[in-house]
N, C-alpha and C positions, 0 to 999 in steps of 0.2 A: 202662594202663587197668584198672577194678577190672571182675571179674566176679561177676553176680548170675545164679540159675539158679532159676528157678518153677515148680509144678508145683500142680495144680489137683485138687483131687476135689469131686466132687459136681456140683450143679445150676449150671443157665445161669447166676445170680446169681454163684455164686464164680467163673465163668469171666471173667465182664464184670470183679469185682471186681480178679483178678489181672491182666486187659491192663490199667487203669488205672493198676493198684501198677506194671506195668513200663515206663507211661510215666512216671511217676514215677522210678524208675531211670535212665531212657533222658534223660531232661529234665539227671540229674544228672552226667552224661556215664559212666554205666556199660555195661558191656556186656551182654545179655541173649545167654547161651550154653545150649545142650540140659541138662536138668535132669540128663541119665546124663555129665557130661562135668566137670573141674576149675573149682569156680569159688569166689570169696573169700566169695561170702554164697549159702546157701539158703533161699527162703521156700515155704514148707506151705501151699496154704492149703487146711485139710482141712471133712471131713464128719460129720454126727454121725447122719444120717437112720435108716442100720440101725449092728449091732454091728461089720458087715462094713467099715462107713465108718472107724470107729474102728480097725479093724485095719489096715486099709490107710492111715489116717493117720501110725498108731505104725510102721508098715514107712517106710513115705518118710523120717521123720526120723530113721531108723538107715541107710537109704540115704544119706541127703546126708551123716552122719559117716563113711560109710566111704568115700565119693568124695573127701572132706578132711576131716581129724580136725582139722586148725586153723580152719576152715572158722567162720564166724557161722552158727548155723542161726535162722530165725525162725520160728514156727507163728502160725498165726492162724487165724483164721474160725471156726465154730459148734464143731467138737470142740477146740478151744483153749476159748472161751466157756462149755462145757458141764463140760469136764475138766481145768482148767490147772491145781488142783490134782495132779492126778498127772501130769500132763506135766510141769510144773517136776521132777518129779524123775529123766524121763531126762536121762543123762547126754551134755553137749555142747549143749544147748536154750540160747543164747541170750537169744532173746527171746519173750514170749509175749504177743501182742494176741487179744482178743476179734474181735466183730463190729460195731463201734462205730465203733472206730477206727482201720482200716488206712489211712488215709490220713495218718497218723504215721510208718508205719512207717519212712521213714531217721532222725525222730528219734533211736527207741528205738535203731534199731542203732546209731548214732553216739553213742547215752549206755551202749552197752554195752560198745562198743568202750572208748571213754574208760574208762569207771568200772571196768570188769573184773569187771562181774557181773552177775547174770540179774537181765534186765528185764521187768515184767510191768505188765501193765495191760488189768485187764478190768474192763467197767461195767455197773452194773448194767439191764441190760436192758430190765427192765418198767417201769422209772421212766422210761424217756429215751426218748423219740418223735419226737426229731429225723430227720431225713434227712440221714444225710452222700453232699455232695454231691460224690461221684467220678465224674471224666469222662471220655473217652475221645476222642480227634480221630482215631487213625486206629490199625486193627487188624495183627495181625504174621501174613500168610498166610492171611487171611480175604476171602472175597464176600461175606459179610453180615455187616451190622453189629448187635449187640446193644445195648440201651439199656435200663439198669436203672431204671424209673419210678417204684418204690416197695420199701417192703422189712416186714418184721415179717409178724405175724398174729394175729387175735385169736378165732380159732373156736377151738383147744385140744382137737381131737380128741383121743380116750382114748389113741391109740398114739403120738402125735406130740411132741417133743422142741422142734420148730424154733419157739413162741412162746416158748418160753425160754430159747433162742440166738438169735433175733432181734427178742425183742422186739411190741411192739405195732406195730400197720399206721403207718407212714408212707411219706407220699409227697413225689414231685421235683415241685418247681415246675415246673409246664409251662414258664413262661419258659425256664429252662433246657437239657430235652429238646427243645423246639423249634431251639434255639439249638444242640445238641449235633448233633440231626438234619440241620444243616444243613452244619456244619463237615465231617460223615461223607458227605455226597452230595458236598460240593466236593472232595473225598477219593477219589471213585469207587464211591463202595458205592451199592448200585442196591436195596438190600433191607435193609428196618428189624425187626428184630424186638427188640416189644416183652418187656422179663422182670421179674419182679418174684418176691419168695417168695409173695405171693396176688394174683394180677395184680388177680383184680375187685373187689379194695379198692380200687382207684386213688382217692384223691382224697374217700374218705371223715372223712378228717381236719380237709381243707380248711375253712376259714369262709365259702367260697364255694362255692354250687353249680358243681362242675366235675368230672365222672367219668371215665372209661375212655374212653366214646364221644364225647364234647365233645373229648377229647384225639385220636383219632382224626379225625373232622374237621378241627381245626388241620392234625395232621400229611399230609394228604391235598393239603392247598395246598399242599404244597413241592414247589416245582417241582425236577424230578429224581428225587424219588423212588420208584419204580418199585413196588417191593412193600413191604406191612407184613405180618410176622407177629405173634401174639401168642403168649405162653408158655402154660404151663399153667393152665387156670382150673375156677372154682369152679362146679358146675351149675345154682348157685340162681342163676349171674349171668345165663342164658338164660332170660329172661322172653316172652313173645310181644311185649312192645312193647322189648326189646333185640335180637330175632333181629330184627323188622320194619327196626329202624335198621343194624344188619349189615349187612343184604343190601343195602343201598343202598350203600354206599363200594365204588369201583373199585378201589383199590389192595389193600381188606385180599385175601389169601389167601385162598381157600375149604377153610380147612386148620384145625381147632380141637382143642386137645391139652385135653380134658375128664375129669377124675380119677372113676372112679363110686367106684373102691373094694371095691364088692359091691352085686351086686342084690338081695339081698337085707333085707327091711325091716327083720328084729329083728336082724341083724347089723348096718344102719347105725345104726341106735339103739343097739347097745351102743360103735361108734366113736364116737358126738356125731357125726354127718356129719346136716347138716339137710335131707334130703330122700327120694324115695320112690324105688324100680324104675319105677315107672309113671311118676313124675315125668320122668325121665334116659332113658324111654322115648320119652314126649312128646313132650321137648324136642329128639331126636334127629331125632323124625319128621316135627317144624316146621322144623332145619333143613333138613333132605333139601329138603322141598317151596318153602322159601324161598331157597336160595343150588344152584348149578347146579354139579354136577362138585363136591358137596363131599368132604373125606375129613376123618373125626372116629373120635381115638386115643383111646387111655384107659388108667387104671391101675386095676391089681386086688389084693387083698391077697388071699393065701390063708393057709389056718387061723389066723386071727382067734379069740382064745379063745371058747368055744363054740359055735365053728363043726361046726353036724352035717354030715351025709351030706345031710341033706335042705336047708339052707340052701346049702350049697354046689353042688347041685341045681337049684337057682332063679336061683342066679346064672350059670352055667356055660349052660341056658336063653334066660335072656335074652340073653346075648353071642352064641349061636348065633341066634337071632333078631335080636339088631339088626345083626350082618353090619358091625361098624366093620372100618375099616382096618388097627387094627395097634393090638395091645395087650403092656402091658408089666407082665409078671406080678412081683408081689412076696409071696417066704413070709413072712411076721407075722415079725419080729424084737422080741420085747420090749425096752423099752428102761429102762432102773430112770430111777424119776422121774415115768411115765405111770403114769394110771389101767389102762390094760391090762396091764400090769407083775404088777397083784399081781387082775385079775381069775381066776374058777375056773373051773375048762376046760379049761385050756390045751393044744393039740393036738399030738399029738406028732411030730414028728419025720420019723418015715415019713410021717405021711398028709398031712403039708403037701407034702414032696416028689411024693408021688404027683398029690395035685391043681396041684400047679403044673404036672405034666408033660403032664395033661391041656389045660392050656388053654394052655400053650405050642402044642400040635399044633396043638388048633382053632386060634390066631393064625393058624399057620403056613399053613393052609386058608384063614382070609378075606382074609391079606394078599393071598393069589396070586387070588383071586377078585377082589377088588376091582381091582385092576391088570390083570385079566382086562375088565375095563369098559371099560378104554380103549385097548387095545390097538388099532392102526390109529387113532389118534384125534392131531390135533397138538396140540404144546403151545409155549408160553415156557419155554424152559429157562434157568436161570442156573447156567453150569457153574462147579466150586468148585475143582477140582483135576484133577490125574494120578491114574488107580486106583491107578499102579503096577504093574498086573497086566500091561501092554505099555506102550511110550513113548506109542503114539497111542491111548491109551484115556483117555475125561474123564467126567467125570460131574457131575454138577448135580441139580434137583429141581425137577418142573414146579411151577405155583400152587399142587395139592394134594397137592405130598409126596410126589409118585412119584421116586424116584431112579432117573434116566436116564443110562445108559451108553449113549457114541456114540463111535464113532471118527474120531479129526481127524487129520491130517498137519500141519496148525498148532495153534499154543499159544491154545486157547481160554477159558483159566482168567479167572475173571471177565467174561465175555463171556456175553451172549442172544442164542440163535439158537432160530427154534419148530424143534421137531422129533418127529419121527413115531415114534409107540412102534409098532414091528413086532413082537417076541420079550417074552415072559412069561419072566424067569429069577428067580422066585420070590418073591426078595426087592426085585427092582427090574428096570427095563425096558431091554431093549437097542432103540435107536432111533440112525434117520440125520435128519442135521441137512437141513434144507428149505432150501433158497434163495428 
């Protein structure tokens, strides 16, 4: 039996992308082996978000030659799309696909194999707004299931690469992700999370009115399915009449990963991000009072080209006042390509590290705060695995995201049991399971 070895960087999207390509494999009778271990094909499927994506792309596919130098290697996904030009020229690369069309991929290796030479095919992007529709029936050591509902983007923020690795917004026929949602609950997966590269485009393509929340609804009827998450979204998608419809659905999560960016105003004006501090302020403080026990993450870029002491200031402010749950700092990586690339300003070095290390702390203070709310408090847990850190240690993540460590004497993995957060251990909660 031949062996295939995958290995993933970047966002939920490339993740869902790669279980799909391995049921693909797995359909063809291949074997799916640990990416550090001998196998006849490696596929990449890399990142292009920061430069550090890119490094770590170019590392894996000198890794997967030196684990077998006879080895097929294939790269794909946004830093193949963005760079295949100088990928094809490392040496031992096989095959190179875009982000269009992994769902080829044993063509190509099977025409590389044959033919005996690099196979490439990437599409152009911006023209093609189709949906390729890759699917997934059941996951390899997963309790939740992901389901990719649309893909592209068309806001074109000044630092952002990914509209022209993925294209313009398309989306999955509902028919389908209903259809997939269901195949995955007959499967055992008790938790949907929705992903997309701009989730709150969903279905703006469409010739029918049918959005995120209409999708929502369907998926709400399916019996079985327990929880929905959704990925990352955009702030302008939180309107008073979308939070009003939120808080109504039982299943969704009270868990919203909302990107600010910066709170600052003339910094989001120089990313193209269409909205305000006060806006992401607002809309925070409508969910609080609308959905019960929520917890809402964010991402932040620090030293953004002309970013001063005092914009950086405003937004470091607002974060200590809006008190979210867990924030995920990112320093400005320019990218060649972007408007921010060749803007003047550019911050140096030191003082991006300095402020990211600032609000690395503060996170570190409101995650423990916020998990501090619930402490003594029960929850539904859906445990995911073994920590590993002892044989009876599991852990899972209530409705809003708190990762709960409990200790079992049985195998609890993919199992709900409520259970009672008693210990604050900073990053996540030690709690006993309830009968």
């Amino acid at each position: 039996m031949r062996k295939v070895a995958l290995t993933t960087l970047g966002c939920k999207v490339n993740q869902y992308e790669t279980e799909a390509i391995r049921e693909i494999f797995v359909k063809e009778g291949y074997e799916v082996v640990p990416f550090e271990s001998l196998a006849d094909i490696y596929v990449i499927n890399t990142c292009t978000v920061t430069n550090m994506g890119d490094k770590k792309s170019r590392h894996m596919i000198l890794r997967a030659k030196k684990e077998n130098k006879d080895a097929i290697i294939a790269v794909i996904g946004c830093y193949a799309q963005i760079a295949w030009e100088e990928i094809c020229k490392i040496e031992g690369v096989n095959v190179i696909l875009g982000t269009k069309n992994k769902s080829d991929i044993l063509y190509y290796i099977n025409k590389a194999i044959v033919e005996k030479k690099q196979q490439i095919c990437i599409k152009e992007v911006l023209k093609d707004d189709k949906f390729e529709n890759l699917n997934i029936n059941d996951y390899s050591y997963k309790s939740r299931a992901f389901i990719k509902i649309q893909d592209g983007c068309n806001k074109f923020c000044s630092y952002c690469l990914i509209p022209y690795a993925r294209g313009a917004v398309c989306s999955k026929e509902p028919e389908s992700i209903l259809k997939e949602a269901k195949e995955l609950v007959s499967n055992g997966f008790k938790e949907i999370i929705l992903s997309g590269i701009h989730t709150a485009s969903y279905g703006i393509d469409f010739k029918i009115k049918y959005d995120l929340l209409d999708l929502l609804d369907d998926l709400e009827a399916i019996e079985g399915i327990t929880r929905i998450r959704i990925g990352s979204m955009d702030p302008v998608f939180f309107t008073s009449n979308n939070i009003k419809r939120l808080s109504g659905f039982k299943k969704l999560c009270p868990h919203f990963h909302i990107s600010l960016q910066s709170g600052c105003n003339a910094t989001l004006a120089r990313m193209n991000r269409h909205y305000t501090g006060d806006f992401f302020k607002e809309l925070v403080e409508n969910l609080r009072k609308s959905i019960k026990d929520i917890s809402i993450t964010t991402d932040v870029i620090v030293g953004f080209p002309g970013e001063t002491k005092e914009e950086f200031n405003i937004t470091y402010n607002l974060l200590k006042e809006l008190q979210l749950s867990k924030m995920h700092i990112f320093k400005f990586s320019p990218r060649k390509g972007t408007k921010a690339q060749l803007m003047p300003n550019q911050v140096e070095p030191k003082l991006k590290d300095e402020r990211s290390e600032i609000l690395i702390n503060l996170d570190k203070k409101l995650e423990e705060t916020f998990i501090n709310k619930f402490i003594g408090r029960e929850f539904q847990v859906l445990f995911e695995n073994n920590t590993h850190l002892e044989e009876n240690l599991y852990c899972g993540y209530t409705p809003n995201y708190i990762k709960a460590v409990v200790s079992s004497k049985d195998n609890i993995t993919h199992k709900i049991f409520f259970v009672k957060l008693i210990k604050n251990m900073a990053d996540s909660a030690f709690g006993e399971i309830r009968n």
